[in-house]
FIBASE-486897 format. One line per 8 residues: number of its first residue (from 1); for each residue x, y, z of C-alpha. Coordinates in Angstrom, 1 decimal. Each point is the difference from the previous one (the first is absolute). Layout:
NUM = X/Y/Z ~ ...
***
This chain:
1 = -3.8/-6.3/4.1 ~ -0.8/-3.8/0.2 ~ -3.1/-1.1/-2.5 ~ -1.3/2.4/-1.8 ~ -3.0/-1.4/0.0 ~ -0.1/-1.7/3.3 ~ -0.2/-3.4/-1.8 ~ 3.1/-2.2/0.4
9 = 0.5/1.6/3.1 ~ -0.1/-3.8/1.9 ~ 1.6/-1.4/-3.0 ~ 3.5/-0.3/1.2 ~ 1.4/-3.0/-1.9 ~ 3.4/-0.4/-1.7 ~ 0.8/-0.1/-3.4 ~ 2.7/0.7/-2.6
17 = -0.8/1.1/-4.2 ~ 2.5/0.7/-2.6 ~ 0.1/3.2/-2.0 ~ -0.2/1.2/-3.2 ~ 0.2/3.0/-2.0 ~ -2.9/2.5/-0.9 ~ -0.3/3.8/-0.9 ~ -3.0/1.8/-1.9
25 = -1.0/3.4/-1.3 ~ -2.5/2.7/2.2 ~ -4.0/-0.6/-0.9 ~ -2.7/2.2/0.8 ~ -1.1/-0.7/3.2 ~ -4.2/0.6/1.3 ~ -0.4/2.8/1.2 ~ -0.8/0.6/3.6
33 = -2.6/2.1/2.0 ~ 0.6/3.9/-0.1 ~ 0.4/1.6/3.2 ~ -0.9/3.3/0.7 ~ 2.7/2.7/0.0 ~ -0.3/3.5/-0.2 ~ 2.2/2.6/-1.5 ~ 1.7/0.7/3.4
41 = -0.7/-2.9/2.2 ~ -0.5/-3.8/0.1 ~ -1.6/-2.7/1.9 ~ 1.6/-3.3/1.3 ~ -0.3/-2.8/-0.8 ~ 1.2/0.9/-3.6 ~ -1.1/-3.5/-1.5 ~ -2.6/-2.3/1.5
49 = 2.7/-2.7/0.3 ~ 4.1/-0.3/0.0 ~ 1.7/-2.1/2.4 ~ 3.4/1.0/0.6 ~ -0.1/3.5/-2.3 ~ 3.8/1.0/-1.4 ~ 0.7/2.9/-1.7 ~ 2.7/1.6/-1.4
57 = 0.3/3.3/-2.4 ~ 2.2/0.8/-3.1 ~ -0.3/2.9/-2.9 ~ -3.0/1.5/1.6 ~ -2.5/-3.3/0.1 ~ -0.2/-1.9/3.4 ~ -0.1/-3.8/-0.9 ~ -2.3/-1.9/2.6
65 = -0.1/-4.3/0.4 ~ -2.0/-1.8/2.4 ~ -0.3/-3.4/0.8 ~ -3.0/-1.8/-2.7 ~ 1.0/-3.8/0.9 ~ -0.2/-0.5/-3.6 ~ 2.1/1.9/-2.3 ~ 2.5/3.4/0.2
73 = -1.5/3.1/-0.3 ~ 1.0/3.5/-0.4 ~ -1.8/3.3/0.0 ~ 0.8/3.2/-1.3 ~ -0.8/3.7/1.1 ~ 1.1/3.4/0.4 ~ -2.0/0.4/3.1 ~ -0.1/-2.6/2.9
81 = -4.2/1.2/0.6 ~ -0.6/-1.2/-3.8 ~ 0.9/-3.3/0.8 ~ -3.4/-1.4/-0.3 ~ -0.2/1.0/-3.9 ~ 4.3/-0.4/-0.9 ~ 1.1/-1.8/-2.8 ~ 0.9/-3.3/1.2
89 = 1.0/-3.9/-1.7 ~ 0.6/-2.9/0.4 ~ 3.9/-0.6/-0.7 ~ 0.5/-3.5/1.3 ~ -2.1/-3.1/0.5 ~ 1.3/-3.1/1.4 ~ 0.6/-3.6/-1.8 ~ -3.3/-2.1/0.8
97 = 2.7/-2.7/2.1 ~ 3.3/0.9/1.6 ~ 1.6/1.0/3.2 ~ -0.8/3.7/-1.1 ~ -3.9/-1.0/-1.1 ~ -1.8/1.0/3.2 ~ -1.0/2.5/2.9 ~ 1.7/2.8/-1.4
105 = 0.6/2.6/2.7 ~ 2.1/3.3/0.4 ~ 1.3/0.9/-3.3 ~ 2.4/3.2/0.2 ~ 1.3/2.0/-3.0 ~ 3.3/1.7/0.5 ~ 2.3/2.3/-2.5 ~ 3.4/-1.8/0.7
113 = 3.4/0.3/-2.1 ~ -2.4/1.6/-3.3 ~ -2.3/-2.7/0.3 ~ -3.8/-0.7/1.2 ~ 0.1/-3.3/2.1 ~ -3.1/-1.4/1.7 ~ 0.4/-2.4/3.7 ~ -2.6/-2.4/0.2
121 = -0.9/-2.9/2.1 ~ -1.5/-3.0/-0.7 ~ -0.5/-3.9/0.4 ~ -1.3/-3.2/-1.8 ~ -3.4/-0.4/1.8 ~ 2.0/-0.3/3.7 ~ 0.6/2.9/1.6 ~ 3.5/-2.2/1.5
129 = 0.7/0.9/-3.3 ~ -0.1/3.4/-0.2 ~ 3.4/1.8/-1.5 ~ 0.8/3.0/-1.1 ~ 0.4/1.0/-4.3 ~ 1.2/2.9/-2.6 ~ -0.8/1.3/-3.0 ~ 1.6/2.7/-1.5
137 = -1.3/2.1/-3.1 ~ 2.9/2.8/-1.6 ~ -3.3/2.2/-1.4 ~ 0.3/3.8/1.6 ~ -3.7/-0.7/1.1 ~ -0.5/-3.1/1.7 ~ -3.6/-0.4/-1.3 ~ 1.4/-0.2/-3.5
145 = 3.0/-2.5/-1.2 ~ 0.0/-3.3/0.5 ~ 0.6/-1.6/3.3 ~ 2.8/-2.9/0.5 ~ -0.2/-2.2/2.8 ~ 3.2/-0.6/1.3 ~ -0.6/-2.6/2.6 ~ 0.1/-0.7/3.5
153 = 2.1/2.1/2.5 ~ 1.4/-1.4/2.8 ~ 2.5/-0.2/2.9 ~ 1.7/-3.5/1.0 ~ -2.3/-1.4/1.7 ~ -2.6/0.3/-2.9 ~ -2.7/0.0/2.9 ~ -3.7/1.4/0.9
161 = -0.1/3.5/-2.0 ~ -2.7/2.6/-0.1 ~ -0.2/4.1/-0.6 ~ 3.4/1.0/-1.8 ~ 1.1/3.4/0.1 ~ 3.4/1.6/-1.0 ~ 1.9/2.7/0.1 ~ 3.1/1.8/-0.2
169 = 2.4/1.5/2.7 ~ 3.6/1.7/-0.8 ~ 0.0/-2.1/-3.4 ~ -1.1/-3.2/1.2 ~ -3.3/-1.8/-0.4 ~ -1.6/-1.7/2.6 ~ -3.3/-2.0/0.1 ~ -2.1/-1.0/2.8
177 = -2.9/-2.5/0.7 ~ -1.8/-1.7/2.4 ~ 0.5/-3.8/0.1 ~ 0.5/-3.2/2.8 ~ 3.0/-0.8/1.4 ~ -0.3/-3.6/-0.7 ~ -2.3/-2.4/-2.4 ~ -3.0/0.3/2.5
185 = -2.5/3.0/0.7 ~ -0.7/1.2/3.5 ~ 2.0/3.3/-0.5 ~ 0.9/2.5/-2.5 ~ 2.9/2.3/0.2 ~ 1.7/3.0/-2.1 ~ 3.5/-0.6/-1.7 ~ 1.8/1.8/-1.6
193 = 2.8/-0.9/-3.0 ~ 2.3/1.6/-2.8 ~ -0.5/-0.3/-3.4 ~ 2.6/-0.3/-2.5 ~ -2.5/1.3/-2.6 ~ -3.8/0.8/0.1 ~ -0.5/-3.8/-0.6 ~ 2.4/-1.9/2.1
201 = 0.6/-0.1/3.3 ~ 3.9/0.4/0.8 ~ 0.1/-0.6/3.8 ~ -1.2/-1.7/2.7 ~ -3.6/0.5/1.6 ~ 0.2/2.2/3.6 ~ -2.9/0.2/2.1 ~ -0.6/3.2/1.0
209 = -3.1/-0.5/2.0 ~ -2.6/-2.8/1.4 ~ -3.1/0.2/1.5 ~ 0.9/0.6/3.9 ~ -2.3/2.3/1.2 ~ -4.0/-0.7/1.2 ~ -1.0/2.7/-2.2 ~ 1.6/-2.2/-2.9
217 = -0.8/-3.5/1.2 ~ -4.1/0.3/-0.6 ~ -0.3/-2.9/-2.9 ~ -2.5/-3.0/1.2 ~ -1.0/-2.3/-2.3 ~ -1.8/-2.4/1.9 ~ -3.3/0.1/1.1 ~ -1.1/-1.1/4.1
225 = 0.2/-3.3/-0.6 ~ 1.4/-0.5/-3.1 ~ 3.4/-1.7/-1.1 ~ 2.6/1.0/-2.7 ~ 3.2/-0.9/-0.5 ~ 1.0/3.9/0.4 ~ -2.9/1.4/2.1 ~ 2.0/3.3/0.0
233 = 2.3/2.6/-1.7 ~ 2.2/2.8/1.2 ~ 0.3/2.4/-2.7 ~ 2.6/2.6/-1.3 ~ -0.9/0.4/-3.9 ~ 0.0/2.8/-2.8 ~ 3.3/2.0/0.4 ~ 0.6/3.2/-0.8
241 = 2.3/2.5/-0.3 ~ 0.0/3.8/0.6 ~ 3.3/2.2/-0.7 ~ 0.2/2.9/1.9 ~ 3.1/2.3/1.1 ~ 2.6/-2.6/0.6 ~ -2.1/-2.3/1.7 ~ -1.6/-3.6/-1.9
249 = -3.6/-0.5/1.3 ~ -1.7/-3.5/-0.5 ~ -3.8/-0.6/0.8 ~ -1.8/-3.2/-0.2 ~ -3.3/-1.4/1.3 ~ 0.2/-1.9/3.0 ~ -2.8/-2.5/1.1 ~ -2.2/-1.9/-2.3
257 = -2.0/1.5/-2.7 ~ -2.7/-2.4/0.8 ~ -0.5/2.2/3.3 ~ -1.1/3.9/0.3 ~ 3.1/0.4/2.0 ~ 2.5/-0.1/-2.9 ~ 2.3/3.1/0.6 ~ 2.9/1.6/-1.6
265 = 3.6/-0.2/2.4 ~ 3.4/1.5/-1.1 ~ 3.2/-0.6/-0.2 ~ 2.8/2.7/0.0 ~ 3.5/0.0/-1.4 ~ 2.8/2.4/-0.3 ~ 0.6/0.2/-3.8 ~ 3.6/0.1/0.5
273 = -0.1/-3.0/2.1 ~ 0.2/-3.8/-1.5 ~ -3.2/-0.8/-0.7 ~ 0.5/-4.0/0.0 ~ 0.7/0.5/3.3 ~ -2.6/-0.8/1.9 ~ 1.0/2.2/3.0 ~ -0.3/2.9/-2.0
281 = -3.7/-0.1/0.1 ~ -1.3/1.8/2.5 ~ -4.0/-1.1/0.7 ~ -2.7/1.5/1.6 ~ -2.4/-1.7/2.8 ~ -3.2/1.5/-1.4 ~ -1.6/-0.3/-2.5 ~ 0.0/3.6/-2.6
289 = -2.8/-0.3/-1.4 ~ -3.4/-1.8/0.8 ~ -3.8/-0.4/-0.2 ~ -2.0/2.5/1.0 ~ -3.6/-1.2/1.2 ~ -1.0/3.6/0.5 ~ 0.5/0.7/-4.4 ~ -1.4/-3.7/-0.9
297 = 3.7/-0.8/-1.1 ~ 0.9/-3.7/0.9 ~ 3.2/-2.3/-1.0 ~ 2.3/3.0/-1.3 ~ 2.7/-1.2/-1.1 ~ 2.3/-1.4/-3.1 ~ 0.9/3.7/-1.2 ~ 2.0/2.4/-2.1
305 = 1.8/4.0/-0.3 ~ -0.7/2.2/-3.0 ~ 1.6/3.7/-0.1 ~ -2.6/2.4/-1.3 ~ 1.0/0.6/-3.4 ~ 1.4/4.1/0.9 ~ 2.2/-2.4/2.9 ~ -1.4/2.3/2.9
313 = -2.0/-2.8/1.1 ~ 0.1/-3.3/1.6 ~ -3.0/-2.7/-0.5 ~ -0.5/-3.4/1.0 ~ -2.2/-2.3/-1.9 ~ -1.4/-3.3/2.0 ~ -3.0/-2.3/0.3 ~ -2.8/-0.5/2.3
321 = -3.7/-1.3/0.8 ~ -2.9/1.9/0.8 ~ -1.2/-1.9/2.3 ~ 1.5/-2.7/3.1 ~ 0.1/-3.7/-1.2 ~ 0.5/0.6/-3.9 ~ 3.4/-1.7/0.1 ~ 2.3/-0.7/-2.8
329 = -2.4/0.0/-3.0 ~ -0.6/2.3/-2.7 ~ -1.7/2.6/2.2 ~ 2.8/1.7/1.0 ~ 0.8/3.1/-2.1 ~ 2.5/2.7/-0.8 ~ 0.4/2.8/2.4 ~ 1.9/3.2/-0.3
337 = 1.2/2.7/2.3 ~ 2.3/2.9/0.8 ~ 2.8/-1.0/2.9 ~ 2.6/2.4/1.6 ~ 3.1/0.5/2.1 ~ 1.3/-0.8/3.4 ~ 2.7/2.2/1.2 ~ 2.3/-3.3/0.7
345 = -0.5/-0.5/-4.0 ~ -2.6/-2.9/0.0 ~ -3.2/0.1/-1.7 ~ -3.3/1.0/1.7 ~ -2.9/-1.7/-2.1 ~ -2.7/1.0/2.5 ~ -3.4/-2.1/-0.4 ~ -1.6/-1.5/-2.4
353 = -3.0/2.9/-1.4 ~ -2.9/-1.4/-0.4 ~ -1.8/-1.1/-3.4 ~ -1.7/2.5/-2.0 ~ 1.8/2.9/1.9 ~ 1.5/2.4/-2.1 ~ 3.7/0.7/-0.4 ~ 1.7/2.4/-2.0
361 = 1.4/-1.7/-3.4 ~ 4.0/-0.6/0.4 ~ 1.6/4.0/-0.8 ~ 1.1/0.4/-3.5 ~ -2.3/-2.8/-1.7 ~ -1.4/0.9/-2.9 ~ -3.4/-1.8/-1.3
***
């Protein structure tokens, strides 16, 4: 996902901040634009701006975060087309100094071990900085309680870490994220590691995939002309996973964000097999899903799966621009659609639909 904001982007220097400790309680958050659902249907985009949407669903509400830059955010709703009006707060803001302060991207809530835990990344003011945080919050509704912040989370190498997700496989829970190999950017890759509990990491980082295809390796920086000390960046980022029959699906958004050619790619694994093995993976050449000049959808990418609350249906939720050249700032918005089937057991998502196109409300919502 890169800058949210497309600032910072050139601003590549080290630097290293000691943590401290912070939790608060939700407050109301402003309200945002209404969209325009009907009793049957919806429109995309559901808000007017979400980077890297997440959603997840528990006791009839779907719980939604986004990426704001500035603070944690969760919004509430029986129906995924009433997104625009949900209940929604603020339930964490960050210290005003601190290796956790700044460029606050990608927050996930999950429902692990009868807990609510949010992933988070963020830096000091460097985006070398960037690392991945948790807090967890023991309320039934995670828009209630109070929030903890249980710290950092990290492998060995305590390295470059963006766009957390976990999940659990045959009583194990695994997280994956996107992050750089070594101390310098120029690449960004998906690894994969254990965790001994939703807040600590129990094993050792595997890659399970780097950027090796053309269709992944569109990231310029520079300019004709121009000189930086990374003038480019290959780009696997925003993991995530899809369980289906026995097989473990990952996507993730390959190419930069700053480019309309950021796509989704996946990653497939026996769910039997050992999934820190990174031969167990199994990755496609083309990209699964991308833009789609024809519908006005650019830059799809950094997505997530939501089961239609009767379970009959599959969705996936994702971002994109409206128009070419909008890159990696606050224009990108929150898209939802239907997928299906293959008959080999992978997931067809189809095309992006085009804004302001109708599509039937997710089956067994109530609103």
């Amino acid at each position: 996902m890169m800058h949210w904001f497309n600032r910072g982007i050139k601003a590549l220097a080290a630097g290293a901040v000691l943590s401290s400790l912070l939790f608060t309680s939700p407050v109301a958050a402003q309200d945002p634009q209404p969209g325009k659902p009907t009793d049957r249907a919806f429109v995309n985009p559901l808000l007017p701006g979400g980077p890297d949407p997440w959603i997840t669903s528990r006791n009839g509400f779907y719980y939604y975060m986004a990426t704001t830059g500035r603070n944690l955010q969760i919004w509430k709703t029986r129906s995924i087309a009433d997104l625009a009006t949900a209940e929604h707060v603020i339930v964490w803001s960050p210290p005003a100094t601190g290796p956790y302060s700044r460029d606050i991207w990608a927050p996930e809530l999950h429902f692990l071990r009868g807990h609510w835990y949010i992933y988070f990344a963020a830096d000091g003011g460097d985006n070398v900085t960037h690392r991945l945080w948790v807090l967890e919050n023991e309320s039934a509704d995670p828009t209630k309680g109070q929030w903890k912040f249980k710290g950092q989370i990290t492998d060995s190498t305590n390295r470059w870490a963006i766009d957390a997700t976990v999940f659990e496989n045959k009583g194990h829970i695994y997280m994956l994220w996107s992050g750089w190999e070594g101390d310098k950017n120029g690449q960004q890759n998906i690894y994969i590691a254990e965790l001994s509990n939703p807040w600590t990491v129990g094993s050792e980082r595997v890659r399970i995939s780097s950027p090796e295809f053309p269709w992944e390796q569109v990231g310029d920086l520079a300019k004709p002309g121009e000189v930086l000390a990374v003038p480019h960046v290959n780009v696997n980022e925003g993991p995530e996973v899809l369980q289906h029959g026995d097989s473990v699906f990952v996507t993730y958004s390959g190419s930069a964000c700053w480019t309309d050619s950021y796509a989704l790619g996946m990653l497939r694994a026996s769910a039997e097999s050992n999934l820190l093995d990174a031969a167990s993976w199994h990755k496609s050449d083309r990209p699964v899903f991308w833009q789609s000049p024809e519908a006005h959808v650019y830059g799809t990418g950094h997505n997530s799966f939501f089961k239609s609350p009767d379970g009959k249906e599959d969705w996936i939720l994702y971002h994109a621009n409206d128009a070419p050249g909008e890159g990696c700032g606050n224009r990108r918005s929150p898209r939802a659609q239907p997928f299906t089937w293959n008959e080999d057991g992978t997931p067809n998502f189809g095309r992006p639909l085009p804004a302001n196109s109708p599509i039937n409300r997710p089956s067994g919502e109530s609103h």
